[in-house]
C-alpha positions as CSV (number, residue, x, y, z in Angstrom):
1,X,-3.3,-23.6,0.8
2,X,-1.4,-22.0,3.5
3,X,1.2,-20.2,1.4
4,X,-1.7,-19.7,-1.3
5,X,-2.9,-16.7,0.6
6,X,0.1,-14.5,1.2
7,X,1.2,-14.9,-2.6
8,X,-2.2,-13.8,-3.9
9,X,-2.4,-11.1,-0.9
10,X,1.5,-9.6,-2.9
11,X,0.3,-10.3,-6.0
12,X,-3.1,-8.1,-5.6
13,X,-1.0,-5.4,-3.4
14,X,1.5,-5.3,-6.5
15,X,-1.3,-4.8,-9.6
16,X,-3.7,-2.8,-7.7
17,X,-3.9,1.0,-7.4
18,X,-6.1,1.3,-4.6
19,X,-4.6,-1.5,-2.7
20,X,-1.1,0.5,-2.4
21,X,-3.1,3.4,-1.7
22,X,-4.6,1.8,1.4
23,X,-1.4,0.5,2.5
24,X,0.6,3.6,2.1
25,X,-1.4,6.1,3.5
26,X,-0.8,7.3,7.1
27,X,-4.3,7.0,8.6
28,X,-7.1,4.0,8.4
29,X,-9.3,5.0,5.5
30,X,-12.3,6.4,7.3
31,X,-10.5,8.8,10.0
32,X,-12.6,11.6,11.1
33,X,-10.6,14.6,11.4
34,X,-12.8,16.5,14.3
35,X,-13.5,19.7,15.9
36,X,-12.3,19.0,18.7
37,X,-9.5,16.7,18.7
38,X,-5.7,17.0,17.2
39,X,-4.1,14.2,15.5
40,X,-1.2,12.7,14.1
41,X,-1.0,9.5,12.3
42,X,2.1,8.0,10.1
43,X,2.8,5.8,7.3
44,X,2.1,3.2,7.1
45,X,-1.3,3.1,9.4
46,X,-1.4,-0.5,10.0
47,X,2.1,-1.1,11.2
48,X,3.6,-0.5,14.7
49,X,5.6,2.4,15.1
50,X,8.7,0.6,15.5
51,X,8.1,-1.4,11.9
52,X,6.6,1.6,10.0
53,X,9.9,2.2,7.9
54,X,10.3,-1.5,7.4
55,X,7.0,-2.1,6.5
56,X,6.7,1.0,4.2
57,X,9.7,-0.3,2.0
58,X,8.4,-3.9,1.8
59,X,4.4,-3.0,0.5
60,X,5.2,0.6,-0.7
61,X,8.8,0.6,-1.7
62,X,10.6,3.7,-2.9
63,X,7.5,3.9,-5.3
64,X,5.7,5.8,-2.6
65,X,6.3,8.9,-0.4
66,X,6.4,7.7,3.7
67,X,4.3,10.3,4.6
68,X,2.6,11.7,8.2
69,X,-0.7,13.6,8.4
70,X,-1.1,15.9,11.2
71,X,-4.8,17.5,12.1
72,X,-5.1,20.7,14.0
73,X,-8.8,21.4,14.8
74,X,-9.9,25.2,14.6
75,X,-10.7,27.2,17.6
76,X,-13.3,29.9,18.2
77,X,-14.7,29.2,15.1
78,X,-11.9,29.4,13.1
79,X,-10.8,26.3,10.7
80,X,-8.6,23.8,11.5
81,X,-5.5,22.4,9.6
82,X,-4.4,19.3,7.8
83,X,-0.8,19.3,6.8
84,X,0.7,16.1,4.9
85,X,4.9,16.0,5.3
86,X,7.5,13.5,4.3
87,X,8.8,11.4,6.8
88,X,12.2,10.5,5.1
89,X,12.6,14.2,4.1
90,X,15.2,16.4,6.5
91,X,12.4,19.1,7.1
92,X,9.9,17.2,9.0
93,X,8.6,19.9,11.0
94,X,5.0,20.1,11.8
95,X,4.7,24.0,11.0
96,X,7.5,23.4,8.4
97,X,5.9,25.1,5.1
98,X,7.4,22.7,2.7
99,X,4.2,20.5,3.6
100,X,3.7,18.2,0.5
101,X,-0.1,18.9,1.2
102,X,-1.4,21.8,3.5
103,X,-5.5,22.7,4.0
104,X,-8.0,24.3,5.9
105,X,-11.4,22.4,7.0
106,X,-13.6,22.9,10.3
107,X,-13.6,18.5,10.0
108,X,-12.8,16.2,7.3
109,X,-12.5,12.4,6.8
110,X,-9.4,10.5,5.2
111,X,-9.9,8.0,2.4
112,X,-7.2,6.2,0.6
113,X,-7.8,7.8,-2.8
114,X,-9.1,11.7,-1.3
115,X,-10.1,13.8,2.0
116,X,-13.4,15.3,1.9
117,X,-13.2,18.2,3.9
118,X,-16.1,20.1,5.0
119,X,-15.4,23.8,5.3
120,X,-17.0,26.5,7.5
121,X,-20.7,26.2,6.8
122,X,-20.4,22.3,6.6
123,X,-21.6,22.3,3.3
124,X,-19.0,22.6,1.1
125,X,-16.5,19.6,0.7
126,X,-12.9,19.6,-0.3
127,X,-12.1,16.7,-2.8
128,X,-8.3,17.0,-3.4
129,X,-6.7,14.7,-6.2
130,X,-3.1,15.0,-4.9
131,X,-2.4,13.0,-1.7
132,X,1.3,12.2,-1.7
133,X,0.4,8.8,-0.7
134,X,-1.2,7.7,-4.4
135,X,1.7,9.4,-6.1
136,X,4.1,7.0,-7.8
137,X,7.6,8.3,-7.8
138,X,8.6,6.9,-11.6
């Protein structure tokens, strides 16, 4: 019974969309993105920072982009930023604009599968298809 778990745990990791999804993606599904706060998460969210590559190549393999989501809040009004690099690329940089996915949001919340922005007026919300994350790399 012991070992029962940890097979079917690979086995539903391995057939399930979603489940890779949530293990690849740099933040815990359900990050709020505020006003008032920057932050940086990386791929994958659950590990520790000194497993993340190790543990990204044993659940996500090279089947997935290792990728890191940095949140700039807006000031004075203005929007903030989410920009979406890859790790394992050479040009890394924060402000680089080879960003696999860059957008503008006053707040949003991360999901496995989307991130629902809310723009200026807090009304409008930001549903984008394309996070690197649920991308296979046939």
């Amino acid at each position: 019974a012991v070992l029962l778990f940890p097979i079917c745990l690979a086995m539903y990791v391995h057939f399930s969309d979603y489940a890779k999804n949530v293990m690849c993606m740099p933040c815990a599904p359900g990050t709020e993105l505020t006003e008032t706060e920057s932050l940086s998460c990386e791929a994958p969210w659950w590990a520790s920072q000194e497993y993340k590559a190790d543990a990204h190549l044993l659940f996500c393999g090279n089947y997935r982009k290792r990728t890191r989501l940095t949140w700039t809040p807006g000031t004075q009004g203005y929007m903030g930023n989410f920009l979406v690099h890859d790790v394992t690329s050479r040009s890394n940089d924060e402000n680089d604009a080879a960003a696999l996915l860059d957008k503008r949001a006053t707040r949003a919340t991360v999901f496995a599968e989307y991130i629902d922005g809310v723009r200026l007026n807090k009304i409008e919300h930001i549903r984008d298809a394309f996070l690197p994350w649920t991308q296979d790399l046939n």
